[in-house]
N, C-alpha and C positions, 0 to 999 in steps of 0.2 A: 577298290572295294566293290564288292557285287552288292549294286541297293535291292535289287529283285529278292535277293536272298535275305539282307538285311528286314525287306520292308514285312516278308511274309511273318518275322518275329514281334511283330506290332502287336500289343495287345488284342486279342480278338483277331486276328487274321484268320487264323485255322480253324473257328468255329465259323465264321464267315464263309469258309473258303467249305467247310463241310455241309453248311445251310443250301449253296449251290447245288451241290450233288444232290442233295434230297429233289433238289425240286426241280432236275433236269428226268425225272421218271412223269412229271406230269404234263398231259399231253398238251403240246404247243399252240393248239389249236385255242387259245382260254377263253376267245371269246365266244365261242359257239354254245349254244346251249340244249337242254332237252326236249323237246316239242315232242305233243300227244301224236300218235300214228295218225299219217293222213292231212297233218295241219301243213300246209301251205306254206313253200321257203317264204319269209319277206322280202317285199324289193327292198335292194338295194338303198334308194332312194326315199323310203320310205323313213319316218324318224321314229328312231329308238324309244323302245318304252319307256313311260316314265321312271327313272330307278334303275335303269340298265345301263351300262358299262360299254361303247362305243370305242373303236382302235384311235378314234383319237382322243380320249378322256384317260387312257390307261397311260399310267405313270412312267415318267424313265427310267433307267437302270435305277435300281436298289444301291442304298447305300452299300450295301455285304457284295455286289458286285461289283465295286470299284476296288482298284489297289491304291496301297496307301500312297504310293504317287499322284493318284490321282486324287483322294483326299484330301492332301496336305496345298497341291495345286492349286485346289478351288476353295481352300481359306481364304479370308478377307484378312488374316492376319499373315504378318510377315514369319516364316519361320522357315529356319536349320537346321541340318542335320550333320554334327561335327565327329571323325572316327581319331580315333585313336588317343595314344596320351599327350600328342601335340595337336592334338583337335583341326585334323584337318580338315578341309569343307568336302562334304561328301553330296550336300544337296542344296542348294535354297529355292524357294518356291518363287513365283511370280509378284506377289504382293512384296516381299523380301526386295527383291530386285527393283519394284517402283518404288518403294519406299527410300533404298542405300547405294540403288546400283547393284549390277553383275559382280558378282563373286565368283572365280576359277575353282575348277573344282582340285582336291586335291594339295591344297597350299595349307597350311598350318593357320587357325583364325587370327592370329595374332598378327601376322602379316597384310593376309587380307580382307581383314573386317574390324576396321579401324574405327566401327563403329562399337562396336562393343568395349571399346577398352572408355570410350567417352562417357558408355552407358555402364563402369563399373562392372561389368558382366566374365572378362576374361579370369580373374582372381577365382570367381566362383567354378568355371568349371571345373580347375584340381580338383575341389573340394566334391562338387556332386560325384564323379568319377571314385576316388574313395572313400565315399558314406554311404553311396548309392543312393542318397536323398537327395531331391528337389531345394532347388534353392531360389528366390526371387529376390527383385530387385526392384523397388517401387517407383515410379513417378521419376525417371531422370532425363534429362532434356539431354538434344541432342545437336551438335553446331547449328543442322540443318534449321533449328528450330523445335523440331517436333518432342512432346514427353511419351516414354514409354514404359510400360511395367515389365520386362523381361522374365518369366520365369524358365530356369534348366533344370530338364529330367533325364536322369540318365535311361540307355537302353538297355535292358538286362541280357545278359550274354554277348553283348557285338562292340563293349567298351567305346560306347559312344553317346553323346548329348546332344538331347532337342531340344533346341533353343524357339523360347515361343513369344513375340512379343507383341503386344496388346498397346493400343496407342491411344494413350489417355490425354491429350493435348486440352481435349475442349476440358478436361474435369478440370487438369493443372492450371488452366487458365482461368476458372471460375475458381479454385482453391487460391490462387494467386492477386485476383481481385478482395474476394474477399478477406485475405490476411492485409491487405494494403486498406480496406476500410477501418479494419478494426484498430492497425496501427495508426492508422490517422486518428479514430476515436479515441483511442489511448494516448497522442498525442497532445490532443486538446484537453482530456481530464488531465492530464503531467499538468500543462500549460496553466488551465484553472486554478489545479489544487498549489500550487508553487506562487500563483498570484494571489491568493489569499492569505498564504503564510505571511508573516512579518518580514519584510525586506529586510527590515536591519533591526536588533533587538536591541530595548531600550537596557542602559548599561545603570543599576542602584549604584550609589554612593558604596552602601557597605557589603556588595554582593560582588561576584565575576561570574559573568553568565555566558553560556554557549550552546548551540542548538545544532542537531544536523535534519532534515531528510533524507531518504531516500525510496523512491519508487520501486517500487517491485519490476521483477525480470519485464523481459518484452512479453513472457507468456500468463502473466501476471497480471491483472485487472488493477487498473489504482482506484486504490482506497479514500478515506476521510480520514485520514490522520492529519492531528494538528497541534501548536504549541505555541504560547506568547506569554511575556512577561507585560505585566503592567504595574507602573507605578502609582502607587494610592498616594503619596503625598507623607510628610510628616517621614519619612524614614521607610515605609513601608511599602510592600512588592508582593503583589499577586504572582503567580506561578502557574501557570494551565497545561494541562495537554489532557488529551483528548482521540478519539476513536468511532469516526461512523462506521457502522458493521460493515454496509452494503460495498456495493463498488461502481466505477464510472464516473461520469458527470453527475449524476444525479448525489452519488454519496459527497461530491466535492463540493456542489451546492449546497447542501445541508450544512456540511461544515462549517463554508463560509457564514452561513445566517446565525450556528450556535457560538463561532468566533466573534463575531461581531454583537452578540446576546451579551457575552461574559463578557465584552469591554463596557457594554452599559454598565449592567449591573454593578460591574465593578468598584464604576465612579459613585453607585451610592454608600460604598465604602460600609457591605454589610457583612455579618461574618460566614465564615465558607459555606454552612449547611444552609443558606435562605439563600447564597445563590443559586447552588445545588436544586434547592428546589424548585424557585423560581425557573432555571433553566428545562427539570423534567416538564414543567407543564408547558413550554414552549415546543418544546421538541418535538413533544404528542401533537400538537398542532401544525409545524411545519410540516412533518409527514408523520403520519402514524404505525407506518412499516420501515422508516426507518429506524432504529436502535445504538445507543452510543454510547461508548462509557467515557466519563470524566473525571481530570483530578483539579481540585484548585483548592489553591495554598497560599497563606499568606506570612509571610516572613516580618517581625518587627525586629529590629535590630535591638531593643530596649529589653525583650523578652529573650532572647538567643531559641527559639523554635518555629518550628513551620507548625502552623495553626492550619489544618487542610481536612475537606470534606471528598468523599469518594463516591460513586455513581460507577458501582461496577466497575471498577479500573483499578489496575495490579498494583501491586503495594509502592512507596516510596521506598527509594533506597539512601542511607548515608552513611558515607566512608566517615570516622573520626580519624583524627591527626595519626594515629598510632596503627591506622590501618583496619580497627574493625569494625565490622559493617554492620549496623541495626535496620532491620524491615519495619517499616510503618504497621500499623495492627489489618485485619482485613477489611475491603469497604464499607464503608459506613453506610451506605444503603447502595439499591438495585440499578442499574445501567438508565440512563434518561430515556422518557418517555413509557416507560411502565405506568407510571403515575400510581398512588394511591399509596405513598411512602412516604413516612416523617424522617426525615436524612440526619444527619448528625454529625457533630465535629470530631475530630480526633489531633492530636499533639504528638510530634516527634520531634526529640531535639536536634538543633543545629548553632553547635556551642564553636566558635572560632577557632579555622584549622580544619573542619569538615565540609564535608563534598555531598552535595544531596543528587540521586540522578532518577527524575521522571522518564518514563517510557512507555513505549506502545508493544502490543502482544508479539509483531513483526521480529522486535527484537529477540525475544524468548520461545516464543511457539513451534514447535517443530513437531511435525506428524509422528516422528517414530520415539517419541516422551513425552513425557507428562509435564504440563505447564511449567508446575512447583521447581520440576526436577532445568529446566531451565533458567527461572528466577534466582535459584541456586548458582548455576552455571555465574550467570551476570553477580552476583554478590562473590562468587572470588575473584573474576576480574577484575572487580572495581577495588579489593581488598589491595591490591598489587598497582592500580593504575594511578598515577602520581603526573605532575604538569600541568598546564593553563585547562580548563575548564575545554577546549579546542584540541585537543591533545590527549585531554580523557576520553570525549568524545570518538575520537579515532579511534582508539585503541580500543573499548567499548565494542566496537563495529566489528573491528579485524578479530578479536578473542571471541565471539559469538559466530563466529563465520558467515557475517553478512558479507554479499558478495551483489555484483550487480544482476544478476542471474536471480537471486534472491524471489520465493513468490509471493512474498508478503509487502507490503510497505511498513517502513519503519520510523519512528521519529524517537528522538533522543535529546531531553534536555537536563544539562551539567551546571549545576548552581554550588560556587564554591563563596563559602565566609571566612576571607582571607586571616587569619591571625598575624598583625600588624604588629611591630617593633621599634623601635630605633625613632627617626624623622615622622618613618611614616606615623607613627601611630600620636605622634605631637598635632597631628592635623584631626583627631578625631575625640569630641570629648562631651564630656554629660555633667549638669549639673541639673537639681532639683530643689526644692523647697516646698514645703508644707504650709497652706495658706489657712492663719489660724486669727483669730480674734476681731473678726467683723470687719467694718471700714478700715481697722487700720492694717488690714493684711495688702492693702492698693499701697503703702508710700513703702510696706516692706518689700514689697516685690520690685517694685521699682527701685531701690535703691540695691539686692540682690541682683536684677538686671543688670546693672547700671557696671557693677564693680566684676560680676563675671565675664563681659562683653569687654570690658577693662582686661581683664587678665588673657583672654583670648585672643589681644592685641588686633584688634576691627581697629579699620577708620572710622574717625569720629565722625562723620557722616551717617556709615554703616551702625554704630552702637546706637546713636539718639533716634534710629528709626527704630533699632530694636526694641529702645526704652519705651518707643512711644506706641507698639507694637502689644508688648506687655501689658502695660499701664490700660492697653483699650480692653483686651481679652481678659484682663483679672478683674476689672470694673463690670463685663457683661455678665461672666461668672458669678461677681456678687449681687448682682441686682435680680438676676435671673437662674440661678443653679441653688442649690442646694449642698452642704456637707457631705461627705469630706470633700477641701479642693486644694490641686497640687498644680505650682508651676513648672514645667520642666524645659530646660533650655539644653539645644544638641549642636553642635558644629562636626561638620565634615570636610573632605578636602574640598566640597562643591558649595554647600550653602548652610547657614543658620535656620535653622528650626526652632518655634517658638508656641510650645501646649501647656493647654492651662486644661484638666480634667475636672466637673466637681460630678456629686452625686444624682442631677437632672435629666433625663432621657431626653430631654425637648430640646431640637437641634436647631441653633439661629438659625436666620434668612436674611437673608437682606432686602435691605426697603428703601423709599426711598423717604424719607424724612419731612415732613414740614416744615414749612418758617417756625411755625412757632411751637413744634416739640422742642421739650426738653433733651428728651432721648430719643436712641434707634439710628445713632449715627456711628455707633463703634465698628460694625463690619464695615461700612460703607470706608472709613478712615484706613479699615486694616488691606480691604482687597484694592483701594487705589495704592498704596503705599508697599505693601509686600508681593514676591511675584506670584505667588500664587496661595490658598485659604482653603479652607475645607472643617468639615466636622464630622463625628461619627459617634454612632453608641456603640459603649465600653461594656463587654461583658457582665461587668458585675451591675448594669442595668443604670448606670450612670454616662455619661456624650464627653468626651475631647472636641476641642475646639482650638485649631491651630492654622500658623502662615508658615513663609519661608523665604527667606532673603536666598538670592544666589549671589556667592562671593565673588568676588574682583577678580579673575586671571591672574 
């Protein structure tokens, strides 16, 4: 191939090459100048006026005087010039050569420039050759080490490509570092947020519970997503999950302090919207640019419904036995940490035989729909998903196309109320009684304890603690409560439950007694003797007061 021939087709050569001729008519001489008749040559020696142009200050050859051989020569970048449809090497410049080594001219590049097939580069020339467009190749490393940008342009009329490549090592190397900070950063949020979740979730009596997380892709910030169950006591189970906006460590910290908030709260065993609120005004103070929505629910097995207050957090979902699916109503007030919101409860049933499933936006949100139209999405899967609460889970995950690539974090909690039969359901049972007529409502409850604990087949060990359990809580109830008051007695496969309700908002304490009181020794008897105690106010503005034996193995 004639490159002289090829090179004068360079863009710009012949207007270069005509710029010459103009200015070979002016006369050679350029530094001499005009001087008045009569003025005196200067020496030699003498120095040039201030402002005047000197044979050594005058420029080297013009760029438009060079050819493009010698152009491409005195790059700092590496570049080729490849002819035909098997691209053979027609040129490569000096920088080329320091950078890959000599290349022959005339060989096909595939042969001998086995550097380009490393840098992905051979595939594209087909393709510049018949588009006649430019194609690049960004940031590909090369054995030797080095990263390069490759771009190839084809030459119009001489069916051949320049190959032009730009060595971006130091950028790739600072792009390289800092993907590996941020991976480690993300490493340690994964690390944080996964150590505050609940290792291992507490299992109710009358519930089957399962959780998953998952993190968002590697390109993905993790989140404050969060979830746990907590046992109130008496039969009953809080439900949480939860969403800090932000992302990092910092959103993973927040979460852990408003996880560790709802366990307090929890324990004062109050109803969803006072935690609710409680929690917004903490939130505002933990950070006030942080922003989080919550759900928390509370399950009584006596009642068969989730009792739950919302804080900007997407609806509850429950599968009934038959498959169809009821949405919780929508939040009962604003995301935590707005503040300046009276919160409120809301009621959804969960009658035995259905599947309740809290979740975070991760699971439903997707850029190219609308939330709703997602929420939808997860309400038919769940219509169809059937198996252990761990198994709904899963499938949950896979039907919504969470994937590990995922750029959301997601968390997903499965609360199923088993519908019991046969043996099993001989292990779980309810009795009540209405405590009427003053003093003598004490010998009737006692002897109602007495013959239920009887049928329930306890050791008689287990029953006289129960009897003498009663006997203390329906004595505290009438010295200290008010009408109407109900004893209610529960067994499970795990333990005896023992509440006495009457119409007093004022929740015992325990004390500790003097010699010579009469009273103030019933709690102190009920929490050395049962394994664990507690009390709460009852909606309709009256306190439960209850223990709990755990049964034998």
């Amino acid at each position: 191939m004639n490159f002289t021939r090829w090179s004068a087709r360079l863009p710009g050569t012949q207007r270069r090459a005509a710029a010459r001729d103009d200015r070979s008519s002016v006369p050679a001489a350029r530094a001499e100048y005009a001087r008045p008749e009569g003025t005196a040559q200067p020496d030699d020696d003498a120095p040039a006026p201030s402002g005047t142009a000197t044979a050594e200050s005058l420029p080297g050859p013009a760029l438009d005087d060079l050819s493009a051989r010698e152009i491409l020569g005195r790059l700092p970048a590496p570049v080729a010039l490849l002819h035909g449809p098997d691209h053979r090497v027609a040129y490569v410049n000096d920088a080329y050569e320091a950078a890959f080594g000599p290349r022959p001219s005339g060989v096909p590049a595939a042969e001998a420039m086995p550097e380009l097939d490393r840098l992905s580069v051979l595939p594209l020339l087909d393709q510049v050759l018949r588009s006649g467009t430019p194609r690049t190749v960004k940031s590909r490393r090369t054995t030797e080490g080095g990263s390069y940008t490759v771009t190839c342009t084809p030459i119009a009329g001489e069916d051949g490509v320049l190959v032009y490549a730009a060595d971006v090592t130091d950028h790739a190397e600072a792009a390289e570092r800092l993907r590996t900070s941020e991976r480690r950063h993300r490493e340690t949020a994964v690390t944080l947020q996964r150590s505050l979740l609940p290792q291992e979730l507490e299992q109710p009596d009358d519930l089957r519970i399962a959780a998953t997380y998952q993190p968002g892709g590697t390109d993905a910030a993790v989140g404050g997503d969060w979830y746990d169950v907590i046992t109130l006591g008496a039969g009953r189970t809080a439900l949480v999950i939860g969403d800090v906006m932000g992302r990092g460590v910092r959103a993973a910290a927040v979460m852990g302090q408003l996880r560790t908030a709802v366990r307090a709260y929890a324990r004062l065993d109050l109803p969803p919207h006072e935690v609710i609120q409680l929690l917004d005004v903490l939130a505002a103070e933990i950070d006030a640019s942080q922003i989080a929505t919550c759900v928390y629910a509370v399950h009584d097995p006596n009642e068969g419904q989730l009792v739950y207050a919302s804080a900007g957090h997407l609806p509850i979902l429950v599968r009934d036995e038959d498959g169809t699916v009821h949405r919780a109503a929508d939040p009962t007030g604003p995301p935590l940490g707005t503040g300046g919101w009276v919160h409120t409860s809301g009621t959804i049933a969960l009658p035995p035989g259905s599947t309740a499933v809290l979740y975070t936006d991760g699971l439903v949100e997707r850029r190219s729909e609308d939330i709703d139209e997602g929420v939808a999405s997860l309400a038919r899967a769940l219509s169809g998903a059937k198996g252990s609460p761990q198994v709904v889970c899963d499938r949950l995950i896979r039907s919504l196309g969470v994937t590990a690539e995922h750029d959301d974090d997601v968390a997903v909690l499965v609360v199923q109320h088993p519908a019991r039969t046969g043996a099993d359901a001989e292990l779980f049972h309810n009795a009540a009684l209405d405590l009427l007529g003053g003093i003598e409502a004490a010998p009737r409850a006692r002897a109602f304890a007495t013959g239920v604990l009887s049928s329930w087949r306890f050791p008689v060990e287990l029953r006289d603690l129960g009897v003498l359990a009663t006997s203390e809580l329906v004595a505290n109830s009438l010295q200290h409560g008010t009408p109407p008051m109900r004893l209610g007695l529960r067994r499970t496969d795990r333990r005896l439950i023992i509440e006495v309700t009457d119409g007093d908002d004022h929740l015992p304490r325990r004390r500790q007694a003097e010699p010579a009181d009469e009273a103030g020794r019933g709690i102190s008897i009920i929490a050395s003797i049962a394994t664990s105690w507690g009390s709460r106010r009852t909606p309709g503005g009256g306190k439960a007061v209850w223990c709990e034996f755990a049964l034998p193995q």
